[in-house]
N, C-alpha and C positions, 0 to 999 in steps of 0.2 A: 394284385400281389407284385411286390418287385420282383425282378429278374435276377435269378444269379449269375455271376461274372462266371464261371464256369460253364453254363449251359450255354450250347452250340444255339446261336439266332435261324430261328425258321426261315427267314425271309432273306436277312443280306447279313454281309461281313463286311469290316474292316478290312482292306487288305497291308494299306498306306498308305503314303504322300508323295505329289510329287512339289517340294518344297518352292522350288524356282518358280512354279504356277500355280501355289497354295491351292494344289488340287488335293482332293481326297481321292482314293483308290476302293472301289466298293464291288462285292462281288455278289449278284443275285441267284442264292442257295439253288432255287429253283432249276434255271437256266444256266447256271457256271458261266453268266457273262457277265464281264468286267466294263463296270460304268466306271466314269471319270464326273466328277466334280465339285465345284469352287464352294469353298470352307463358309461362304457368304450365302451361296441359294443353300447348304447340305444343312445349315444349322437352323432355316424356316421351311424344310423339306419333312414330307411325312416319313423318310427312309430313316431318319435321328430316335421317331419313336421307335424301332423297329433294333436295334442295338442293345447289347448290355453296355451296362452301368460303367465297364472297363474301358470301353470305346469309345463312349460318351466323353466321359472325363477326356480322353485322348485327344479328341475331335476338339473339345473347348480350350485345352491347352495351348493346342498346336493356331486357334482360331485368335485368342486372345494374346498369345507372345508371339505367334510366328515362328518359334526356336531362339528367339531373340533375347528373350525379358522377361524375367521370372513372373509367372501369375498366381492367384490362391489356389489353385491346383494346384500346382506344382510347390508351393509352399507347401499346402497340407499332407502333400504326401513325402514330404522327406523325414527322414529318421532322426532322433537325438543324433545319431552321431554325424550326420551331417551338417548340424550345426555344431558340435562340438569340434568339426573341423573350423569352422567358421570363427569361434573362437580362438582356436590353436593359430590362424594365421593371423587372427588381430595380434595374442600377442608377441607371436614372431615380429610381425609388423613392428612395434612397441619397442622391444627388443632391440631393433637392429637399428631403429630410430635414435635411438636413448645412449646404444653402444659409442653410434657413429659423433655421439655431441661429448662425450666424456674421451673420445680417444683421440679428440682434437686438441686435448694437453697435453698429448706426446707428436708431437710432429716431428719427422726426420728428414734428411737430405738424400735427394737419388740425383750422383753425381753426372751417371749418364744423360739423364732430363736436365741437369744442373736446374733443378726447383724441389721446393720442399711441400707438404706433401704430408696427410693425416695417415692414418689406417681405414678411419673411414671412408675414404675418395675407393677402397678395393671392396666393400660391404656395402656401400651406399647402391649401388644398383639394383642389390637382392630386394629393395623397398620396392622398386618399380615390377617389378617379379610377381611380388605379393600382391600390388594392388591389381597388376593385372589377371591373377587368378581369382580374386573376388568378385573384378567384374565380370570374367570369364562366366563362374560357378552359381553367381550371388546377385545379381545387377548393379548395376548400377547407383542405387538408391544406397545399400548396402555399404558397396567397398563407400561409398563417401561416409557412410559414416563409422565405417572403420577407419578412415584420413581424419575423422575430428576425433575420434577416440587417444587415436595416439597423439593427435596435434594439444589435446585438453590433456593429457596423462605428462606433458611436457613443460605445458604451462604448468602448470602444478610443480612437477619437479623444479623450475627455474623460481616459482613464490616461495617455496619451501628451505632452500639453497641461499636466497639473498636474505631469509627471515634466520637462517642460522649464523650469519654473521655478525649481527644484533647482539648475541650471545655472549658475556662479560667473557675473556679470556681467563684460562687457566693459570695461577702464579706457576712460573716453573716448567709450564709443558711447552718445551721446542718448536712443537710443531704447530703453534698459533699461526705466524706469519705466512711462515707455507700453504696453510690449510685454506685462507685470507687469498693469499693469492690465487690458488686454485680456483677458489668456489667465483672470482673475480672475473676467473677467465673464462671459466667453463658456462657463468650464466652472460657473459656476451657473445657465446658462441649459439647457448640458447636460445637468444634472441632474433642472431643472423637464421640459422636452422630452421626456427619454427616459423619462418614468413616463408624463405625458399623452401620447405618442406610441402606446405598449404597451399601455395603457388602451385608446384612443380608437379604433385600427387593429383593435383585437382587437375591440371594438364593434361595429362596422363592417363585417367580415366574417363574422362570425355571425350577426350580422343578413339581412346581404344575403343567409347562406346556406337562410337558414330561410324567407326573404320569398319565395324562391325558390321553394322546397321547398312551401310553402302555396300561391302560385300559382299549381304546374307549368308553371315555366320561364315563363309569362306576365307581361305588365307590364312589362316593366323598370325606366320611370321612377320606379315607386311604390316599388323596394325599391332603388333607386338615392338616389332622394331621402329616403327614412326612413332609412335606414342612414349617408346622410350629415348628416343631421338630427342624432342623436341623439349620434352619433360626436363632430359640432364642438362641441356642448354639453358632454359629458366632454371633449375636449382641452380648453374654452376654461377650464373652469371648474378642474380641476385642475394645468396652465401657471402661470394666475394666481394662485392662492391657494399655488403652492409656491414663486414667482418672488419673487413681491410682497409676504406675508403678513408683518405686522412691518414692511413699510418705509415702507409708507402707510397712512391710513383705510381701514377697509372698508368705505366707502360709495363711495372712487374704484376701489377694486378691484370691486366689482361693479361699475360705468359700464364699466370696461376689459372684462371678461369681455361684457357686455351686446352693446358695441361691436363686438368681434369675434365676435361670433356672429354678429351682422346683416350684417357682412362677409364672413364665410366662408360664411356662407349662402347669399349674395347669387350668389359665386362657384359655389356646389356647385349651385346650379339649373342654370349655363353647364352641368354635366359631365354631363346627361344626355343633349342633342345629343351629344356627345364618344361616349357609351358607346356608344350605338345604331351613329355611324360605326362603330367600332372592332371592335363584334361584328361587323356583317356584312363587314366587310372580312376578318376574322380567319377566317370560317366559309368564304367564298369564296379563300383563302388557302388553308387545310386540305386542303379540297375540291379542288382545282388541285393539288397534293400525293399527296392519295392516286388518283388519275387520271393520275397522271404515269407 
C-alpha cells in the first residue's frame, strides 16, 4: 500500500540539504542521529524506500536540477497560475518589445547629452529584466522561447505592416503619405530591432544561465548585472550600425551607440532591486501553492 505524505516515517526523515555538497540531511527516528549523505549513493540506498512520497519527490528534484534547472517534478507540481505568470511575462516581454519599435518614430533631442535619443533607449532595459526572471523562475529552455515568441510576434507585425502599404490609397484621405511614411520607417526600425533583439536576449540568457550555474544559484546581482551588461552592448551596437549605417558618419553613430549604453545601463542597475523582489515573491508564491 502507498505511504501517505502525512504519516510520520518509522525509520528516517528528511531533515535537508546541504546544497554546496549536494548532501542530503537524514535523521534515524530511532536513534535521533543525524546522518549526512551524497544525493548520488541516498537515491541507490535502502533509506529512499523508507520515506514518503513528499520526500521522495524532494530528494529527486533536488538530484535531478541541483536548484538549478527546472525538472518534471517540479514542472508537475506547479499550479495554473504559475504558468499563467509565465504567460503574463511573455506578454509584458511582447509588449515592451513592440512599444520600443513604434516609439522609435518619435525621437527627440536631450541637449545636455547633445544626441537624440528614442523613448525606447528608457524601456528597453525592462526586456532584459524579464528574461531574466524567466530564466530565473522557468529555465532556460523556456525564457528562449519566450525570446522567439516575441522575436516571431514581431516578424509578423513587420509582414503585416509592409503588406498594408500594398493597399490602393484612399481619394481624399490626407493621411495616405504620412501613414506611407511611418509604416516605411517604423518596419526599418523592425528589421534593425529584431536581429539586436535575438542577438542581445539570447546573450542574455545564457549568460545569466551559466553565471548561475558557476555560482550555484548564488549572487544574483552579479549575473543579473553582467548578463545585462553585455546584452545592451550587442543590442546597442548592432540597432545602430543596421538602423543607421550609410545615413550618417561613423563617428555620430558611435556617440549614439556610446550614448545608449550608458543609458540602458544606468537603467539595468534599477533591475537588480526588481529581481531580488520578484524572486522572493515568486518562491513564496510557489511555496503557498504547493501547501495549498
Amino acid at each position: 500500500m502507498a505511504k501517505d505524505d502525512s504519516v510520520e516515517n518509522s525509520r528516517y526523515k528528511l531533515l535537508g540539504f546541504e546544497n554546496d555538497k549536494k548532501l542530503a540531511i537524514i535523521m534515524i527516528m530511532s536513534t535521533g542521529k543525524i546522518i549526512k549523505i551524497s544525493l548520488n549513493e541516498l537515491i541507490k540506498n535502502e533509506i529512499l524506500d523508507n520515506l514518503n512520497k513528499a520526500e521522495i519527490k524532494t530528494i529527486y528534484r533536488k538530484f535531478y536540477s541541483g536548484g538549478t534547472a527546472p525538472s518534471a517534478y517540479e514542472v508537475n507540481d506547479r499550479h495554473e497560475n504559475s504558468w499563467m505568470i509565465f504567460v503574463a511575462l511573455n506578454l509584458l516581454l511582447f509588449s515592451l518589445y513592440i512599444f520600443t519599435n513604434f516609439a522609435a518614430a518619435k525621437p527627440f533631442y536631450i541637449e545636455r547629452l547633445g544626441t537624440i535619443i528614442t523613448p525606447g533607449t528608457f524601456l528597453y532595459p525592462l526586456t532584459f529584466l524579464i528574461v531574466d526572471l524567466l530564466n530565473e523562475f522557468y529555465g532556460f529552455r523556456l525564457a528562449r522561447k519566450a525570446i522567439l515568441f516575441a522575436f516571431s510576434s514581431n516578424a509578423l507585425i513587420f509582414f503585416l505592416l509592409s503588406a498594408t502599404s500594398y493597399l490602393p490609397d484612399l481619394p481624399g484621405w490626407q493621411l495616405d503619405n504620412a501613414y506611407g511614411e511611418l509604416v516605411t520607417h517604423i518596419t526599418s526600425v523592425l528589421v534593425a530591432s529584431s536581429v539586436s533583439f535575438l542577438f542581445s536576449e539570447y546573450a542574455n540568457s545564457y549568460l545569466l544561465c551559466k553565471i548561475k550555474e558557476l555560482t550555484n544559484s548564488k549572487y544574483l546581482f552579479i549575473r543579473v548585472f553582467l548578463s545585462s551588461f553585455f546584452a545592451v552592448v550587442i543590442d546597442s551596437f548592432l540597432f545602430c550600425i543596421i538602423a543607421f549605417y550609410g545615413t550618417m558618419p561613423d563617428s555620430e553613430i558611435m556617440h549614439i551607440i556610446f550614448i545608449q549604453i550608458a543609458i540602458k545601463m544606468c537603467f539595468a542597475i534599477f533591475n537588480i532591486l526588481p529581481a531580488y523582489g520578484a524572486r522572493a515573491l515568486f518562491k513564496k508564491h510557489v511555496a503557498e501553492l504547493r501547501t495549498a
